[in-house]
C-alpha positions in Angstrom: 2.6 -14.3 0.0 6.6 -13.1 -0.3 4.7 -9.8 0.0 3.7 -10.0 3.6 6.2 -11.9 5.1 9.3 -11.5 2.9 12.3 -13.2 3.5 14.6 -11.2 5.8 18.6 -10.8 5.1 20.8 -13.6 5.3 23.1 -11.8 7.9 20.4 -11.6 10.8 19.7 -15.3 10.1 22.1 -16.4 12.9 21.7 -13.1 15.3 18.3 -14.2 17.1 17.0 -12.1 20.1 16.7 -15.0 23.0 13.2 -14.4 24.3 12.8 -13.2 28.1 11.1 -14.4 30.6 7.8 -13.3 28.8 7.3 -17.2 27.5 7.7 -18.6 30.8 5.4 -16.5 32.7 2.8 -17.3 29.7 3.6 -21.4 30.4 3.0 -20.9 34.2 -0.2 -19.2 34.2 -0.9 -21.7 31.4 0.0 -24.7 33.9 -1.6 -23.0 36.8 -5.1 -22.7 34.7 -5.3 -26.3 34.1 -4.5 -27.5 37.2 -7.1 -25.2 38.7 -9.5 -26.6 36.0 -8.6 -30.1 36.9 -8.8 -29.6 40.8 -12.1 -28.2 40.3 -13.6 -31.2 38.5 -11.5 -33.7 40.8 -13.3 -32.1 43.7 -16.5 -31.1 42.7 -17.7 -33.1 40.0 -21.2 -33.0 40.4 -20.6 -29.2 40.2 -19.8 -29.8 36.4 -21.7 -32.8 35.4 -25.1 -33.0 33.9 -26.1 -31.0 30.9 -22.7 -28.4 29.6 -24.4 -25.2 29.6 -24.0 -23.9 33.0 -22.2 -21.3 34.7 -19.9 -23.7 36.5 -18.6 -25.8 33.2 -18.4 -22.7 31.1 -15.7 -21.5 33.9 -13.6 -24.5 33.9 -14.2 -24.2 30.2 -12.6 -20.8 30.3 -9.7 -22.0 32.4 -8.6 -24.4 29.9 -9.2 -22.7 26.7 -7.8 -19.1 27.6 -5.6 -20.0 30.5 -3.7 -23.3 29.1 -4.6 -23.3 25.2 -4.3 -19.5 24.9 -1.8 -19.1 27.2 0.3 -22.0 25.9 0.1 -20.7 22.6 1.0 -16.9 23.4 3.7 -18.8 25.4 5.2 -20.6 22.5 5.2 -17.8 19.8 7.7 -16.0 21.5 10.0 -19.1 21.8 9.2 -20.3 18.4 9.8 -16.5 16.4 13.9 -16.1 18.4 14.5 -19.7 18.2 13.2 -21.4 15.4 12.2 -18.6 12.9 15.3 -16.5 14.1 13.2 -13.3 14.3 13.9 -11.0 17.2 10.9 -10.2 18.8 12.3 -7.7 21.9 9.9 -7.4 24.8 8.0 -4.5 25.7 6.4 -3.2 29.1 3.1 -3.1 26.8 3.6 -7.3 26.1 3.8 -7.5 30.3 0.6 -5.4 30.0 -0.9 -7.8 27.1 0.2 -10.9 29.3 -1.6 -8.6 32.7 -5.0 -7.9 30.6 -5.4 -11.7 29.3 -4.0 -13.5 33.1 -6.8 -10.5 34.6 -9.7 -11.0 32.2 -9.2 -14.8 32.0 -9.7 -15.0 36.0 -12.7 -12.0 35.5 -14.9 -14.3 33.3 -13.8 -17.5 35.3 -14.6 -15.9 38.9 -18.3 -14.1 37.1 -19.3 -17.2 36.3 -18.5 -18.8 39.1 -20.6 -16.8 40.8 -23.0 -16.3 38.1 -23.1 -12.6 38.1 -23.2 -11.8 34.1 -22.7 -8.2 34.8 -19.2 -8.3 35.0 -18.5 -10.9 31.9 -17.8 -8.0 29.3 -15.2 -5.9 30.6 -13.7 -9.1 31.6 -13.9 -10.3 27.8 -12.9 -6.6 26.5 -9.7 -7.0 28.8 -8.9 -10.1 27.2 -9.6 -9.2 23.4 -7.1 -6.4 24.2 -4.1 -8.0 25.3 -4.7 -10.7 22.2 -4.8 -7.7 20.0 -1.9 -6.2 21.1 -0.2 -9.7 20.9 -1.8 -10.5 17.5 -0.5 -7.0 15.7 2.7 -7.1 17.6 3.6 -10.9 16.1 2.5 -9.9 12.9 4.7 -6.7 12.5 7.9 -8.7 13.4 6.8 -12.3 11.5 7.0 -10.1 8.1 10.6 -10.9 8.5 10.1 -14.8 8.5 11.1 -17.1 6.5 6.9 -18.7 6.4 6.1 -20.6 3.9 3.2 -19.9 1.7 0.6 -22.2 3.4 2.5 -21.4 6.8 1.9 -17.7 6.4 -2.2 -18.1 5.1 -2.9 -20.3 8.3 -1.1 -18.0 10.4 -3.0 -14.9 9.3 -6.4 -16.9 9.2 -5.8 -18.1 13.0 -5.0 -14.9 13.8 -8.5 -13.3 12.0 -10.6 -16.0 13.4 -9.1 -15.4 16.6 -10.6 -11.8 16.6 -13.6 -12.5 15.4 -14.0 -14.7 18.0 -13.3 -12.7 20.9 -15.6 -9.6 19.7 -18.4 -12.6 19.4 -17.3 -13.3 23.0 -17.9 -10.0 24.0 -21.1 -9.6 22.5 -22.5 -12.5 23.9 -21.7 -11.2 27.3 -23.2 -7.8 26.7 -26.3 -10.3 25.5 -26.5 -12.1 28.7 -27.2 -8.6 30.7 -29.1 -7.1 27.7 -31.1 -8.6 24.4 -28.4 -7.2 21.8 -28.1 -10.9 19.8 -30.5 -12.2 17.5 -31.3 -16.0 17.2 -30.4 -18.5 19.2 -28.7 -17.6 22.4 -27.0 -21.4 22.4 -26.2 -21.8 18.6 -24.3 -18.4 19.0 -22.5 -19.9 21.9 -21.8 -22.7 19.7 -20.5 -20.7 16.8 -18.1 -18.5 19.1 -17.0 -22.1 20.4 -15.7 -23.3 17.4 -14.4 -20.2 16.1 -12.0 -20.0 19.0 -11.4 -23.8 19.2 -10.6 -24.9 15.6 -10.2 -21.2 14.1 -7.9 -20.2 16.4 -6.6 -22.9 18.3 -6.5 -25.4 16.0 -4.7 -23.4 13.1 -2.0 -22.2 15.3 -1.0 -25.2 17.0 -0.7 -26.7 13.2 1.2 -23.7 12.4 3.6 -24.2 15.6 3.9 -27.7 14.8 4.7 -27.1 11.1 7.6 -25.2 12.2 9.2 -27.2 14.2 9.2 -30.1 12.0 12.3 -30.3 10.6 10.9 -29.9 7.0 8.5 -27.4 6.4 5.5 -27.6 4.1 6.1 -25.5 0.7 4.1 -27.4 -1.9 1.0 -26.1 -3.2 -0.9 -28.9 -2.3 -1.4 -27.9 1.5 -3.0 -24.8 0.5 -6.2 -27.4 0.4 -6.1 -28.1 3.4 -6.4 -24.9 5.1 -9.3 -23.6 2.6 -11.2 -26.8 4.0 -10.8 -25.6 7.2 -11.5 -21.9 6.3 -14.5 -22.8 4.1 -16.2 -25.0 6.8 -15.4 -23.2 10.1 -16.9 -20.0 8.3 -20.1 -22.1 6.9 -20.7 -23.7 9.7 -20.6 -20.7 12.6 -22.9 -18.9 9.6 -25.2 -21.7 9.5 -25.5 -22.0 13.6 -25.8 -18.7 13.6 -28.9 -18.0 11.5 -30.5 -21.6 11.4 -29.7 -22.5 8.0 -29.5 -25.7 6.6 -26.1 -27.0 5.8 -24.3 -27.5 9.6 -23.7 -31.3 8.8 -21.9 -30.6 5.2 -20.3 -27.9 6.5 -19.3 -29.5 9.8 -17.8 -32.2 7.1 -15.9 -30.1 5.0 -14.2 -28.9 8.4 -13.3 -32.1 9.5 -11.6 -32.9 6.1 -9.9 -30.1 6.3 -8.9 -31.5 9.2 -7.7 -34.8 8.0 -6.0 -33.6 5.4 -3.6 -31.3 7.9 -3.0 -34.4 9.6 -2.4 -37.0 6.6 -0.1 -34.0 5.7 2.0 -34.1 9.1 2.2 -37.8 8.5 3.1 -37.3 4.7 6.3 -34.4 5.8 7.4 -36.7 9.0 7.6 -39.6 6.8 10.3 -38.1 4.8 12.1 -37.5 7.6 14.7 -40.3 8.9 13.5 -43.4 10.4 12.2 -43.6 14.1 15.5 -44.8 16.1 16.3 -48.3 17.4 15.2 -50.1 19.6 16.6 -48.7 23.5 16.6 -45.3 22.4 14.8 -42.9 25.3 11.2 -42.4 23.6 10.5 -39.2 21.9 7.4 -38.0 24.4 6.8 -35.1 22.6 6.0 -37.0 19.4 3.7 -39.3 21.3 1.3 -37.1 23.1 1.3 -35.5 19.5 0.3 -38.7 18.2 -2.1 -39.5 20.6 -3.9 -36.0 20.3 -4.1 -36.4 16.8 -6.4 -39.7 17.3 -8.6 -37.7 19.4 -8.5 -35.6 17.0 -10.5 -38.8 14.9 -12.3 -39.3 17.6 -13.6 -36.2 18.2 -14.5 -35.2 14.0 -16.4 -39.0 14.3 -18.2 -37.8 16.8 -18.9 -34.5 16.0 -20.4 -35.4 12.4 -22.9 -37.8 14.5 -24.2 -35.0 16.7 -24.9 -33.0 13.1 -26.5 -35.9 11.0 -28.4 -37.6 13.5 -31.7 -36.3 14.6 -32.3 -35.1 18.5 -32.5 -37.8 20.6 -31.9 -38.6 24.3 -28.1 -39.2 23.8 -27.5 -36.3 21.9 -26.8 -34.3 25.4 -24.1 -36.8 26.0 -23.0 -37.2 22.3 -22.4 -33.2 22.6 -20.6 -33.5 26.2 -18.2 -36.4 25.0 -17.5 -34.4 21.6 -16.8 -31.2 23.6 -14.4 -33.5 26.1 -12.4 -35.0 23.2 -11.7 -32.1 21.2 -11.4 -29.7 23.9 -9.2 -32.2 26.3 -7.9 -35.2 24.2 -6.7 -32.8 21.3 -6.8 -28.9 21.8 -5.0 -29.2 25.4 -3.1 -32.6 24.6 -1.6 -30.9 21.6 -0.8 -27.9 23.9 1.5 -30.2 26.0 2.8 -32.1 23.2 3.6 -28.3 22.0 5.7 -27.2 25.0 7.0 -30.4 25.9 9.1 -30.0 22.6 9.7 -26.4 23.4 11.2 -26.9 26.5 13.2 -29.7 25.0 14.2 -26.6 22.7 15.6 -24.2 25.2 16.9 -27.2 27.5 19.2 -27.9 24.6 19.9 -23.8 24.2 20.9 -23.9 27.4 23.5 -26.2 27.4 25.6 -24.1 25.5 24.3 -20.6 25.3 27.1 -19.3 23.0 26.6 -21.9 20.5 25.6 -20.9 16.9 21.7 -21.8 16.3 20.7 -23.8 13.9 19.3 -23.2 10.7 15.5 -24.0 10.2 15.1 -27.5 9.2 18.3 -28.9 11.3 17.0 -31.3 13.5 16.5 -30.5 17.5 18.7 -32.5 20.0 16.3 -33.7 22.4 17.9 -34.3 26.2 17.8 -37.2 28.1 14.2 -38.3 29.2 13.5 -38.7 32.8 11.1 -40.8 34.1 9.0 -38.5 35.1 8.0 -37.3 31.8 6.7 -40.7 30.8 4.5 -40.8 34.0 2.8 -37.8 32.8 2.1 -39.0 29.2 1.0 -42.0 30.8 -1.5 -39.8 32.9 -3.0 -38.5 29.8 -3.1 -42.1 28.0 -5.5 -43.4 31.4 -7.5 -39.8 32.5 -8.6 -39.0 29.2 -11.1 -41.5 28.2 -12.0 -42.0 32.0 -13.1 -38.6 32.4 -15.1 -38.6 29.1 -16.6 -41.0 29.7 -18.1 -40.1 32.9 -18.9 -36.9 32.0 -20.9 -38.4 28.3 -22.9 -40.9 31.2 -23.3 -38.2 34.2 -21.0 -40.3 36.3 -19.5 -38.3 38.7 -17.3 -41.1 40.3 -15.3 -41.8 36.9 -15.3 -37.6 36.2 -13.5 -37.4 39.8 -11.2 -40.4 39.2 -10.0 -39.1 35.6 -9.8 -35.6 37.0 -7.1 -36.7 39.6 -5.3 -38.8 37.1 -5.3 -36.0 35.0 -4.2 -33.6 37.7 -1.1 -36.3 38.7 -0.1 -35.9 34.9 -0.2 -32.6 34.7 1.8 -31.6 38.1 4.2 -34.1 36.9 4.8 -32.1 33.7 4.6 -28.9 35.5 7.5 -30.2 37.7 9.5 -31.7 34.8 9.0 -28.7 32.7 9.8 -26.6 36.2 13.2 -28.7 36.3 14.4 -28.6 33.3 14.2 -24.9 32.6 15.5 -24.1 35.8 19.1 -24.0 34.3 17.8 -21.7 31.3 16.9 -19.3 34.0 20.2 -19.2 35.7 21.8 -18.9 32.3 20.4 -16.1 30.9 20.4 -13.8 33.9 21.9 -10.9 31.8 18.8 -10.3 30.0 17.3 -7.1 29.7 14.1 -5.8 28.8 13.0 -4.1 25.7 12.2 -0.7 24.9 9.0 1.0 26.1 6.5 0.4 24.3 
């Protein structure tokens, strides 16, 4: 593993590039998605109730996982590489372009299924697979230069392979939805490409992210276990969907191990680290929402393993709406704010003193004073959550529109906080200036 990302010289340890305004464009088109998502439901939920596989829900599905899970993640690599890593990753006009092709084909697919005119879905989807590309190679060209740990480094690369896969399986299944190019089932496929993206690449980056910015990082051979799980069952189960053989449930289990282990893991490495602080000390938000994704995260491998080992039956349509709801909502996006919550606690604490020298990996962040306002939104997320899961499991529409607008609160709220707090990052580093061509 020392082979593709080698440890880089000590003397550019403490010379990071400070990222540009590249990472804050990503976190507001990631913000503006899911509150565009969230309106949508809040107003029109009867529009996205009933049975999931409809033009409408697959659009507000879109909205969340390119535009805030993507996006947030695009966002946070180029925070996390300068900051954290301390690799320079300089910005080029072709990342604007990458950031232009995903923000274009995101709203392409979103607004062709809105209207429900499939013709349009693939160049929309090409347009995005593009700019991920030229995001994916670009990150991996400058990460061969970070410090990654072994286990680090094979999750990395493994998001980033599923994450392709996944997007020329999106592509195809738009070209199918104009023309009979995919064999089987045209759902199971949909199915397969869902949890490629979801838990291959969403999932195994947001553990990556999160592994780096605990303060110790995991090197022991051990977590290597984990992410083969994952690996092993992701790829058994999207085969097994995909051409009807047997084997989704023990597949679908060895995933969700995988799964568990990553998190008994976090709790294993954040254990060794000092003990939570006394009592009157401002709450750590960041670790909370983290926390409380990561028992969605229960909730939503419990549920999950139900919909594959029990036979069809009239709740399995809501069993497969409320599984899609908690791993989609309670931990994919949840994890996302968790995720930039702490990353704007990063460059709030940058920004206090731009001229300071950065800490090394490992040293421990100094979080700033929490305002009020950030423990509204967390508190947002505690009540929405299971209010709009439920209603969207029973086909209520009343509880999907009141946990929409809860939801929608929350998120403004840590839009706003996230708005204030960076605003004097902005004003410090006006003298940026942009990369090469590229």
């Amino acid at each position: 593993m020392s082979k593709l990302f080698p440890r880089r010289a000590a003397n550019t340890a403490l010379n990071p590039v400070l990222p540009t305004r590249l990472p804050l464009l990503y976190f507001g088109v990631a913000h503006l998605s899911l509150l565009v998502a969230l309106a949508v439901v809040a107003l029109d939920p009867r529009g996205v109730s009933g049975f999931f596989y409809h033009p409408r829900m697959l659009g507000v599905v879109h909205l969340i996982t390119l535009g805030w899970i993507t996006g947030g993640i695009l966002g946070a690599i180029h925070v996390v590489a300068p900051l954290v890593l301390r690799v320079p990753m300089p910005v080029t006009r072709g990342d604007y372009w990458a950031l232009a092709f995903v923000t274009i084909g995101t709203n392409g697919m979103v607004s062709h299924f809105w209207i429900e005119t499939f013709s349009g879905m693939a160049w929309s989807a090409g347009m995005v697979v593009c700019g991920l590309l030229h995001v994916t190679i670009r990150t991996l060209v400058h990460l061969r230069s970070a410090r990654l740990s072994g286990p680090v480094a094979v999750q990395f690369l493994l998001a980033c392979l599923n994450l392709l896969v996944a997007g020329g399986a999106g592509v195809l299944i738009a070209i199918d939805k104009v023309g009979d190019v995919i064999p089987g089932n045209a759902l199971s496929n949909v199915y397969a490409h869902a949890h490629l993206a979801a838990v291959g690449w969403a999932s195994m980056m947001v553990i990556v992210i999160g592994y780096r910015l605990l303060p110790v990082a995991p090197r022991d051979r051990s977590f290597y276990g984990s992410t083969i799980l994952q690996e092993v069952g992701l790829v058994g189960l999207v085969v097994s969907l995909v051409t009807g053989w047997s084997g989704t449930f023990w597949f679908g289990l060895c995933l969700a191990s995988g799964l568990g282990l990553s998190l008994a893991q976090v709790v294993w490495v954040t254990g060794r680290l000092r003990a939570f602080p006394a009592a009157g000390v401002c709450p750590d938000f960041a670790v909370l929402q983290a926390g409380h994704a990561l028992f969605y995260l229960v909730l939503t491998a419990g549920c999950g393993l139900v919909v594959l080992g029990s036979p069809l039956s009239a709740w399995t349509p809501s069993l497969m709406m409320l599984y899609g709801v908690l791993g989609l909502l309670g931990f994919l996006a949840q994890l996302v704010a968790a995720m930039e919550l702490r990353l704007v606690q990063l460059l709030e604490s940058y920004s206090l003193d731009a001229l300071r020298e950065f800490p090394a990996v490992g040293e421990e962040v100094r979080v700033p004073p929490v305002e009020s306002i950030t423990g509204l939104a967390f508190t947002g997320w505690v009540v929405g959550l299971p209010v709009l899961a439920i209603g969207l499991a029973l086909d209520r529409p009343p509880l999907v529109s009141v946990g929409a607008w809860v939801l929608l609160v929350a998120v403004a709220f840590g839009t706003l906080q996230a708005a204030r707090a960076l605003r004097p990052f902005l004003k410090q580093f006006r003298f940026w200036v942009p990369g090469p061509r590229a």
